[in-house]
Structures are given as structure tokens and as C-alpha cells.
C-alpha positions as CSV (number, residue, x, y, z in Angstrom):
1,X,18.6,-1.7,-23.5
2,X,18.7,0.6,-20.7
3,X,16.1,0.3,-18.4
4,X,15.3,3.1,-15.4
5,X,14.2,1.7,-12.1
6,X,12.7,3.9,-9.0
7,X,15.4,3.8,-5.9
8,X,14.0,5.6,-3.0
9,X,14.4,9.7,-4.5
10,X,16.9,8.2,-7.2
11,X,17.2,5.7,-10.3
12,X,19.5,2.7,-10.9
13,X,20.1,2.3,-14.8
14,X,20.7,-1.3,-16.2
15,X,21.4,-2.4,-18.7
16,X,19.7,-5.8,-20.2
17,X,20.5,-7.1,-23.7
18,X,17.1,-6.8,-25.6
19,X,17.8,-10.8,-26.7
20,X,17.0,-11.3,-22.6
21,X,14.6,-8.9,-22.1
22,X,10.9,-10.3,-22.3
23,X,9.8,-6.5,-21.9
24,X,9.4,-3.3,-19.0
25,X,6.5,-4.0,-17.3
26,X,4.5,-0.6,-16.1
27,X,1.2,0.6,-15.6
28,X,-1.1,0.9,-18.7
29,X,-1.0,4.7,-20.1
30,X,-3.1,7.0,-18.5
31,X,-2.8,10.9,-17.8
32,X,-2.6,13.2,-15.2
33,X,-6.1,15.5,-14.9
34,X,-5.7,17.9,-17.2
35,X,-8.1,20.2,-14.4
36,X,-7.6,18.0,-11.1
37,X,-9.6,20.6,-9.1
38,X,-12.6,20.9,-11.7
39,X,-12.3,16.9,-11.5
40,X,-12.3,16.8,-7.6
41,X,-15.3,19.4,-7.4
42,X,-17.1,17.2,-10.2
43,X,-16.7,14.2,-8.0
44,X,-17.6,16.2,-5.6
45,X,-20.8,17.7,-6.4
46,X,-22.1,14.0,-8.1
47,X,-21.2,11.7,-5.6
48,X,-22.1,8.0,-6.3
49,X,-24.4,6.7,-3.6
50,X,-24.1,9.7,-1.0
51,X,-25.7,13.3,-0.8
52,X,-23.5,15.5,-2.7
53,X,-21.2,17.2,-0.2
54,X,-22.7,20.3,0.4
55,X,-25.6,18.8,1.7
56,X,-23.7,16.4,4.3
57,X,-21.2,19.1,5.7
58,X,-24.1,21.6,6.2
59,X,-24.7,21.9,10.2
60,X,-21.6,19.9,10.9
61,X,-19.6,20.7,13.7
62,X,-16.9,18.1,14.1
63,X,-15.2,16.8,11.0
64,X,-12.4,14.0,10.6
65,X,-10.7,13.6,7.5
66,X,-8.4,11.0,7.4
67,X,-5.4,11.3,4.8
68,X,-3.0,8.8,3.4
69,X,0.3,8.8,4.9
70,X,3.9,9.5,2.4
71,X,4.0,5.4,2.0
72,X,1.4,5.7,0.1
73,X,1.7,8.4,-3.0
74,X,-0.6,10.1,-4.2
75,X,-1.1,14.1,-4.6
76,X,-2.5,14.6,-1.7
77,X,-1.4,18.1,-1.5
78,X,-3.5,19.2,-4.1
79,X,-7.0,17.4,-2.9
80,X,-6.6,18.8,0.6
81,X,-7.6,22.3,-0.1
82,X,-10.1,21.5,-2.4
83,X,-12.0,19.6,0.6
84,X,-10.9,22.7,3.1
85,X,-12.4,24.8,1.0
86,X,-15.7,23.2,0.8
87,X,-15.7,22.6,4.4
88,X,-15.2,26.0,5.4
89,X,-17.5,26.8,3.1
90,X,-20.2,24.1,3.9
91,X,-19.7,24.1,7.7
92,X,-18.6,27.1,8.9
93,X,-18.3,26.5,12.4
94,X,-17.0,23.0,12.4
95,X,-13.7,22.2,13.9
96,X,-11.2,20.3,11.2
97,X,-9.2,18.1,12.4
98,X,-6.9,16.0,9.3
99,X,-5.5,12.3,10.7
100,X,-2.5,10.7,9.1
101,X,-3.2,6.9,8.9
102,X,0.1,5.2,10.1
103,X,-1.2,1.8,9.5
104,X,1.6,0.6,11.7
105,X,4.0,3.2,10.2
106,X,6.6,5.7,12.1
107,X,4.7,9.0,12.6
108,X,5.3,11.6,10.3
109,X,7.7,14.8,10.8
110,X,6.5,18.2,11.1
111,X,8.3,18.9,7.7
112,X,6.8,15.2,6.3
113,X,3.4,16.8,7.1
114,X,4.4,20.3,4.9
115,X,5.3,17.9,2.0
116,X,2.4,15.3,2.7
117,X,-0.2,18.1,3.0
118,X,0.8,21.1,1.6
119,X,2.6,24.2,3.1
120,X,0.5,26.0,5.3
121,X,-1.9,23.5,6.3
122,X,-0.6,22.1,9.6
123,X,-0.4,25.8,10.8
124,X,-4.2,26.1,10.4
125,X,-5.3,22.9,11.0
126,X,-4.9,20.2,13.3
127,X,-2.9,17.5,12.0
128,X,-2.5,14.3,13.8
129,X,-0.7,11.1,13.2
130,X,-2.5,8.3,14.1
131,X,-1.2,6.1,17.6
132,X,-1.5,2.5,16.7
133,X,0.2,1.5,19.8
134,X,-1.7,3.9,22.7
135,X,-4.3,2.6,23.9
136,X,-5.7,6.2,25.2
137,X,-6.2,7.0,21.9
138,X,-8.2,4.3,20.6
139,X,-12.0,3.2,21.3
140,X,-13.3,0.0,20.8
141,X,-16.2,-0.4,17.8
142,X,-19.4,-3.0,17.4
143,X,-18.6,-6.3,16.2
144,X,-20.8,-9.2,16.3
145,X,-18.7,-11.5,14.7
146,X,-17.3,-14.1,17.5
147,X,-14.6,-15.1,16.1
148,X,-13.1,-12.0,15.5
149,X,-11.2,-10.1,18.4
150,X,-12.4,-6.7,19.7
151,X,-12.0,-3.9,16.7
152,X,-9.8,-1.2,18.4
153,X,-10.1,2.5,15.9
154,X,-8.7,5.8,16.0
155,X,-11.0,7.8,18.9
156,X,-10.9,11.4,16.9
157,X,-12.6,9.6,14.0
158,X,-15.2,8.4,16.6
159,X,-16.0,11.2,17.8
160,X,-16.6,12.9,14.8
161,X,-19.9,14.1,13.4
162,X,-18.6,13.6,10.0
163,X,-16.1,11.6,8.6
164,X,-13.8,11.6,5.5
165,X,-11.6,10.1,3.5
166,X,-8.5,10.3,1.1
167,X,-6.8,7.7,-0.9
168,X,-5.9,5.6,-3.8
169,X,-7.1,2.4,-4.9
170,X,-4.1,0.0,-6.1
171,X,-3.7,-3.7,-5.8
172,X,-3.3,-4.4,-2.5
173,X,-1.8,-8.3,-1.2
174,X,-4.5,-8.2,1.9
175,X,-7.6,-6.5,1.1
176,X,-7.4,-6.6,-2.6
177,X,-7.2,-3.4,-3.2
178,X,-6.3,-0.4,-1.3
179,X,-8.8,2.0,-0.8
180,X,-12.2,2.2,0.5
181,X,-12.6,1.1,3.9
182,X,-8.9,0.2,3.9
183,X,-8.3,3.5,5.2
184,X,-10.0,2.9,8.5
185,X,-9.1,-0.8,9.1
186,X,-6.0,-0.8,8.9
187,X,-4.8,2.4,8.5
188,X,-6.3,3.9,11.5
189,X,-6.7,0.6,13.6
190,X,-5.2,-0.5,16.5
191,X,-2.0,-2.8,16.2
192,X,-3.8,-5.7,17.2
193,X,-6.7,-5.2,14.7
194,X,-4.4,-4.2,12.4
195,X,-2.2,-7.4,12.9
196,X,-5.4,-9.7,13.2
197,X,-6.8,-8.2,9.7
198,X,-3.5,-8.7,8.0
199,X,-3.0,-12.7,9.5
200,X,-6.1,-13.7,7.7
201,X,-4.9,-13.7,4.3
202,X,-1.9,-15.5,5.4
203,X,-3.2,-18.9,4.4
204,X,-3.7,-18.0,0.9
205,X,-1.4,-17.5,-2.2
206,X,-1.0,-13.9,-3.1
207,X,-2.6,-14.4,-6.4
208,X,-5.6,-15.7,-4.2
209,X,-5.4,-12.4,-2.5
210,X,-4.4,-9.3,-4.8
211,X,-6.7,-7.5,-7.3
212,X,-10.1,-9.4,-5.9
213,X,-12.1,-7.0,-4.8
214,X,-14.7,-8.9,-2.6
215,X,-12.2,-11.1,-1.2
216,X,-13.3,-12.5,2.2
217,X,-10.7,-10.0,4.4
218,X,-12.1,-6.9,2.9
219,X,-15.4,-8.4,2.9
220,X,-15.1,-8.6,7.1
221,X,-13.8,-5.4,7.8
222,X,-16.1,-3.8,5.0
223,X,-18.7,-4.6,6.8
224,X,-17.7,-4.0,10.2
225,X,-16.7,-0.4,9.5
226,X,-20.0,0.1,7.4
227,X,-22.1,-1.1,10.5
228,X,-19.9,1.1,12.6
229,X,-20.7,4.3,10.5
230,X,-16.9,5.1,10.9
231,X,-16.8,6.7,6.6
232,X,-19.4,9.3,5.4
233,X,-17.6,9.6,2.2
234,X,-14.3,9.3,0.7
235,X,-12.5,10.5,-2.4
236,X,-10.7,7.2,-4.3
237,X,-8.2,8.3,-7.1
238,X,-6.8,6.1,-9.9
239,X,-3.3,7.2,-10.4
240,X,-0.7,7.6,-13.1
241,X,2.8,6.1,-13.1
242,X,4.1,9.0,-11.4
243,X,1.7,8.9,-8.6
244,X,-0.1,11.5,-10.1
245,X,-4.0,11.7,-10.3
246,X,-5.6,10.5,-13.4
247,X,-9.3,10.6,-12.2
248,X,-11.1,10.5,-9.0
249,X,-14.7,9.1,-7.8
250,X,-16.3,10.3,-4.6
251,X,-19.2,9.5,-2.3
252,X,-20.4,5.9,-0.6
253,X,-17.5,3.9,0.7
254,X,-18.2,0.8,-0.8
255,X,-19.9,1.8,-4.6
256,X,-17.6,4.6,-4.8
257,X,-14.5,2.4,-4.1
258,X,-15.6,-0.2,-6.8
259,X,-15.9,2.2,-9.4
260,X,-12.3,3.6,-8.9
261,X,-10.9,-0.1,-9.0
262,X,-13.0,-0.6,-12.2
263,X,-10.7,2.6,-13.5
264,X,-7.9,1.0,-11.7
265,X,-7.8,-2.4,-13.0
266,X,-7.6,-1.0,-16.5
267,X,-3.6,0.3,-15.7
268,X,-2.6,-2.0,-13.2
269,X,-4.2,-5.4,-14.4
270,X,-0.8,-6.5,-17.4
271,X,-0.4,-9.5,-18.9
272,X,3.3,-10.6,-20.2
273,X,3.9,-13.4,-23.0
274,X,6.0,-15.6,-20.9
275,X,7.2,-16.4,-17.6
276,X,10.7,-14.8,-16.4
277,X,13.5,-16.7,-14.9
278,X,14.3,-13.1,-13.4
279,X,12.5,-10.3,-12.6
280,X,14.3,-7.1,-11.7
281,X,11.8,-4.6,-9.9
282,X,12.2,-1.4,-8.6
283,X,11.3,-0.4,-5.1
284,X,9.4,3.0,-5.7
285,X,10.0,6.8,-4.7
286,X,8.8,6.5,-1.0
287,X,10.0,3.3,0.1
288,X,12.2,4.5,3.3
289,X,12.7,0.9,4.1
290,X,12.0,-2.5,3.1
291,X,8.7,-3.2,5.1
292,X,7.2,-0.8,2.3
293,X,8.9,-1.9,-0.2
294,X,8.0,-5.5,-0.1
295,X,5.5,-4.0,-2.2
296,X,7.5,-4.4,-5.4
297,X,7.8,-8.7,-4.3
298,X,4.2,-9.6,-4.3
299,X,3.5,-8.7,-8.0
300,X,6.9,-11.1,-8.4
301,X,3.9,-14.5,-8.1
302,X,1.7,-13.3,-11.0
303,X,5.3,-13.3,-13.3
304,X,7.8,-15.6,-12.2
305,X,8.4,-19.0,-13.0
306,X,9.6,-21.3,-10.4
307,X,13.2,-21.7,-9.4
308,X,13.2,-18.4,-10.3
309,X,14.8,-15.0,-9.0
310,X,13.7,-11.5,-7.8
311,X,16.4,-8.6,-8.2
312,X,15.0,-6.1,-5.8
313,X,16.7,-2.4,-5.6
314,X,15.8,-0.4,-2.8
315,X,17.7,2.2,-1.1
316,X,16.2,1.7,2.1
317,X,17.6,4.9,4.2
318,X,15.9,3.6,7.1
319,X,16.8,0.0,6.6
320,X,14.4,-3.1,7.1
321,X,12.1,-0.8,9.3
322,X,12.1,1.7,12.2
323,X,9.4,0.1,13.6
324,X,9.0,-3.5,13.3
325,X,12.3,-4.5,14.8
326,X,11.5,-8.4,15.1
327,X,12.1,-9.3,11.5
328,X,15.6,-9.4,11.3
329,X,15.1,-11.9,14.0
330,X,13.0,-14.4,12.0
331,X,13.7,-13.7,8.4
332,X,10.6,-14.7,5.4
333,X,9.1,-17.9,6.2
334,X,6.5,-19.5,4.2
335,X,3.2,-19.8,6.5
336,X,3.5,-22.8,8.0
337,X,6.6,-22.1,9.8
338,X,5.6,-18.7,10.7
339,X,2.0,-20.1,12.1
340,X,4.3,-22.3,14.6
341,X,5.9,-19.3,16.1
342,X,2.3,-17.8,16.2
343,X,0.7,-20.6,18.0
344,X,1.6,-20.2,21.2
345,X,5.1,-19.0,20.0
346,X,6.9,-15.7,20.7
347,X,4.9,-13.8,17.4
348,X,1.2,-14.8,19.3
349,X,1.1,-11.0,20.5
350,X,2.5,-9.6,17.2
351,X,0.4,-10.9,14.2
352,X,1.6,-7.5,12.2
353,X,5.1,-8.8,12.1
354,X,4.2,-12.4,11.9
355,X,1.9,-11.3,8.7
356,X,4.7,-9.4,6.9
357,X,7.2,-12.4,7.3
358,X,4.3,-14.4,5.3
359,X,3.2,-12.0,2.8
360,X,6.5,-11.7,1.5
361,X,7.8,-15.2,2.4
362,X,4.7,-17.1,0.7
363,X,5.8,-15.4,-2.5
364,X,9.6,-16.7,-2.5
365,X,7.7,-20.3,-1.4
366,X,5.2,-20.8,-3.8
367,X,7.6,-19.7,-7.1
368,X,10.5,-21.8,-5.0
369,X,12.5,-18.2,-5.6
370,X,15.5,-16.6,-4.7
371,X,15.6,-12.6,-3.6
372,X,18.2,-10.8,-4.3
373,X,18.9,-7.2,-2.8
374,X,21.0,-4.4,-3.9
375,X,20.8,-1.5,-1.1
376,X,22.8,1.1,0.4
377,X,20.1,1.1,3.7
378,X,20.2,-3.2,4.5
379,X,24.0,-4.3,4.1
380,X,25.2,-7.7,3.5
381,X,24.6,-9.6,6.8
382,X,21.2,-8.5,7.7
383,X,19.8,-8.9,3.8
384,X,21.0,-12.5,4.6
385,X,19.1,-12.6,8.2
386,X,16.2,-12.3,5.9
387,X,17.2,-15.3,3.5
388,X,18.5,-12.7,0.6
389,X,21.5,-13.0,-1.6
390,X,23.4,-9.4,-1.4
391,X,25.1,-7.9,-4.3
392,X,27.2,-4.8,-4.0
393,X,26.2,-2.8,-7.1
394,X,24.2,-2.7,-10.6
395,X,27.2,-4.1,-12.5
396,X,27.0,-7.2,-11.0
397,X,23.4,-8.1,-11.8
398,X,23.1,-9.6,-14.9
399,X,26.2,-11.0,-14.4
400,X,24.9,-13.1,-11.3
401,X,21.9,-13.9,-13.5
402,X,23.4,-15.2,-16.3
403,X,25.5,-17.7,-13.9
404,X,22.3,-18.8,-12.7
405,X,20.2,-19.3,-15.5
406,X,22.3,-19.3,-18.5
407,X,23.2,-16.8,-21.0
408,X,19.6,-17.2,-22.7
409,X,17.9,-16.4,-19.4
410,X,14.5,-14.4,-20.0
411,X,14.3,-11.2,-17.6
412,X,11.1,-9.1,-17.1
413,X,11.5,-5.5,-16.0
414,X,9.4,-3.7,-13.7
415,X,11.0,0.0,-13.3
416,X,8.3,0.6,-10.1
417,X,7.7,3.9,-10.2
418,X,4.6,5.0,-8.4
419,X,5.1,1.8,-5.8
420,X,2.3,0.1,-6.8
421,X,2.4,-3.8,-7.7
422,X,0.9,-4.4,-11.2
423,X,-0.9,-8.0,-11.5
424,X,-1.5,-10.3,-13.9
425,X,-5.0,-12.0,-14.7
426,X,-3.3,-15.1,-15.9
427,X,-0.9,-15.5,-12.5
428,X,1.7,-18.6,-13.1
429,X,0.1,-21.7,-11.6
């Protein structure tokens, strides 16, 4: 059976014999909005747990709206104007200014921003991608926890008289889910909050972690950017396969965000009959480089038996990533050995890296799994700097498999289109 898998902006075809395929794992079937913008202004104008918008732009004079960056699809480009609209509408005089948030992500090109936010818009607005790493740019926020380090944000959104938000709610290995107040901490944190946010999960299986929404990380920073006043309202979409927007809810940061992950969890919650001895998984359309598309791994835990093997295919233009430079170094370590170079180690300043290493190396851990990469971006010797088995092209993958685990090996395809990792609620054990 041919099989389609998402490669960066292409697709790999492969072919698995139907006797070894247990099935093609992908969202469950929902549809695009058949009128986004009379959905948006809907969600708009019946807001669940906020005034409804008109009423909290009016007299407003310095708005933030803070925007997903292209790592994280959605279609941004058609919310946006709805939202300008309104504003310009509901707060005539205010001064707009739209922030990217990075995360820890390279900052966007001027021709990223046209395709991220629409033509047009960066010519009439400000548009700013968010600086993780300069300390002028960031203020320090209230937190009274004391064992949490000092909670560094984004000064613009601060500053702000009102504050918005964009995004979409998937599963997320971390906080849960994406969405929310995910948007502030960590996508427009500071790299230490961002790295200390993203270390406290690390002690915990993924499958302890993903699709639980009041886990105990979100639970923290929830509260600390609720306390802080740092989200008005936001806009949560549920999306299709093809990172288009199915529905949307809008208004209080926390009730709002639980009822798009109630929508949510209908598509991306999907049980399978058996466990795979391989599981072949796409990498997505916007996966530039591999510290995005670990993505497509972490599902790998709800699916795979152990001793078994991930097939991931990513392009990978811009390799293992522009920005995080130290993993080569290291490679995907289970937590205990990445908590020894933590502890006083050479990672104790850099618990963004030191978290990534985890998140993807408790996965291969805990199902006792081999990764195998296909990618033009990562070649040979640095996929094994990482602990990955390289293969050159498509041909060879079933191939290798069969070697492996037998000519009755039972594979489980997950084409990974919108980049989103799709859990199961009966995770292997």
C-alpha cells in the first residue's frame, strides 16, 4: 500500500505490504470552517468567561497580540485581520503592536513574516519577533513560589494595556497541551524560564505528560501568568489535518483553552489494535530542522512496543537546529544521565537544551527503541552523534525493517501532516 508522509514542503511515498501494515494513523476527520471569519467573529462576540471583545478594546490605547510563530501551523493569516479589524474598530487610537513567540526559536524573516501574517500586515503594523536571549527586552513578573527561579517575559506584552492571543491547542509533551497560557510561558519567556519550565517534566514518562490537561507544569505557569494579568483573551483553534481551522473558542485564558482541548481531543486522541514493532512517522510541513520535528517521536511511547523502531523522515534544511548548537555534542540521553550533566555539569546554565535531549531521549528509553533517520538536512555522522541509525533513501526502509524484526513485522504509519503528535488513551505500559 502506498502510504504519503509530510517531508518539510514535500512527500516521501512508501510502500508497505498491507499483510505488515497495522493501519495510517491520522487525526480523526474533521473540516475546515466552512465561514472561518463568521466563526472567528462568533467566538468573538460570545466569548466564554471574558466581556465580549468590543467591550474590552473600547478605550484601549496599547494592545499586544501575540501570534504563533511558522513552527507551529495554523492559519494565522486569515485570523489576523479579523482581530485588526475589530481593533481598529473597537480602539481607534490604540497603538498595535503583533509579537512572534520564538519560544527559543530563530527569529523570523521579513518574507517568513508576509507568509506567517499575511501580505501587507508588517507594513502597517509593528511586528516583532520575540528576544529570548536579551535581557533589555525582557521584565521580570510576580512569583511567589520559592522554589521556582525569577519568571523573565517579553517587556512589550507588559507594557501593554491589553493583551492577546493566537494559537492552537495540540498535544503538547510539556504542558499537555499547547495553547492557553503556553503562549506566554514559554513562547514569549525568557530562555531561562523557558528552559526551567521545560526541565520539570523531565522526570516523567511522556505518556505521564502529553494530552493531561491540568498536569502539574501547566498547572505552575497557569497560574503564574494568570496572577500576573499577562492574557486578556486569546483565540484557541482546533485544527484539521492540513493545519487548517476547524473551529475556534475565544475569551478567558484558562476556560476558553479547556474547551478547545475538549474539541481537540476528539481528533487527536487514536487508539490502534496492537502495538508496532515499527512506526514510520512523518516529520510535518514546517519542520526546518529536527528540534521541531522531534515532534513526530513523542507520540512514538503511546504506540510502540519495546525493542522497537522509529523511522523518522525529515528534510531538515536547517539541520539539527540553528539555534541550539549543543546537541550534537551530547546526543538523546534518558534523564538520568542528562540530570548528571545538569547538576553542576556543563548543561546547569542551559536547561532548554538539557530538556530537549530528555524529551526525545526518555522516549527511545522507556520503549528500549531504536531511531532511525532518513534526511537530506542531518547526514550520516551527525544522525549518529545523536544515537540514530542513518539510511540513505525510502528504498531501503522496509528492507532494514524486515532484517530487524522479521518478514511478519507489524508497522504503524503515521503520515504527519499538520505536525502535531496524535496520542493514545491506552499508551503501551
Amino acid at each position: 500500500m502506498d502510504v504519503k508522509f509530510a517531508y518539510y514542503r514535500e512527500s516521501v511515498t512508501l510502500d508497505i505490504p498491507e499483510e505488515n501494515l497495522i493501519g495510517v494513523l491520522r487525526p480523526g476527520e474533521v473540516h475546515p470552517a466552512q465561514d472561518l471569519r463568521a466563526c472567528i467573529s462568533e467566538n468573538l462576540d460570545h466569548p466564554i468567561g471574558t466581556k465580549p471583545f468590543r467591550e474590552l478594546c473600547a478605550g484601549k490605547k496599547k494592545v499586544c497580540l501575540v501570534i504563533c510563530d511558522l513552527t507551529r501551523p495554523m492559519e494565522t493569516e486569515k485570523v489576523l485581520p479579523v482581530f485588526l479589524e475589530r481593533l481598529e474598530q473597537y480602539a481607534p487610537q490604540a497603538e498595535i503592536t503583533i509579537l512572534i513567540a520564538l519560544g527559543t526559536h530563530r527569529p523570523l524573516s521579513g518574507e517568513e513574516i508576509d507568509r506567517l501574517c499575511g501580505s501587507g500586515v508588517q507594513a502597517k503594523y509593528r511586528v516583532v519577533n520575540h528576544a529570548f536571549h536579551d535581557p533589555a527586552e525582557l521584565v521580570q513578573i510576580p512569583c511567589d513560589r520559592a522554589d521556582v527561579p525569577p519568571v523573565f517575559v517579553n517587556r512589550l506584552l507588559v507594557e501593554s494595556d491589553l493583551r492577546l492571543a493566537i494559537g492552537a491547542v495540540k498535544p503538547h509533551p510539556i504542558f499537555g497541551w499547547s495553547g492557553g497560557a503556553k503562549i506566554v510561558i514559554p513562547g514569549v519567556a525568557g530562555y531561562e524560564t523557558t528552559g526551567y519550565s521545560h526541565w520539570l517534566s523531565c522526570p516523567h514518562r511522556g505518556v505521564e505528560v502529553m494530552g493531561l490537561v491540568d498536569n502539574p507544569v501547566r498547572q505552575l505557569y497557569e497560574s503564574i501568568v494568570v496572577e500576573a494579568n499577562l492574557i486578556d483573551f486569546i483565540l484557541n483553534a482546533v485544527l484539521t489535518e492540513e493545519s487548517r481551522i476547524s473551529d475556534v473558542r475565544c475569551g478567558d485564558i484558562i476556560q476558553a483553552h479547556r474547551a478547545a482541548v475538549k474539541l481537540a481531543e476528539a481528533s487527536y486522541i487514536r487508539d490502534v489494535a496492537e502495538p508496532a514493532d515499527a512506526i514510520i512517522v512523518g516529520t510535518g510541513k514546517w519542520a526546518a530542522d529536527l528540534w521541531v520535528g522531534s515532534n513526530a517521536v513523542y507520540q512514538s511511547e503511546f504506540y510502540l512496543r519495546k525493542g522497537g523502531t522509529i523511522v523518522l523522515l525529515g528534510n531538515f534544511p536547517e539541520g539539527i537546529s540553528p539555534v541550539h548548537k549543543e546537541i550534537a555534542q551530547y546526543g538523546y540521553l534518558p534523564y538520568r544521565e542528562v540530570r548528571k550533566l545538569v547538576e553542576g555539569g556543563p548543561l546547569a546554565d542551559d536547561l532548554s537544551t538539557a530538556s530537549h535531549l530528555v524529551h526525545l531521549g526518555r522516549v527511545l528509553d522507556a520503549r528500549e527503541a531504536e531511531c532511525v533517520l532518513l534526511s537530506e538536512g542531518i547526514g550520516r555522522e551527525e544522525a549518529q552523534k545523536v544515537g540514530f541509525r542513518y539510511l540513505d533513501s525510502p528504498a531501503e526502509i522496509m528492507g532494514y525493517l524486515k532484517r530487524k524484526h522479521g518478514e511478519n513485522l507489524r508497522v504503524l504509519a503515521i503520515p504527519g501532516y499538520n505536525s502535531t503528535p496524535i496520542i493514545s488513551s491506552m499508551p503501551q505500559p
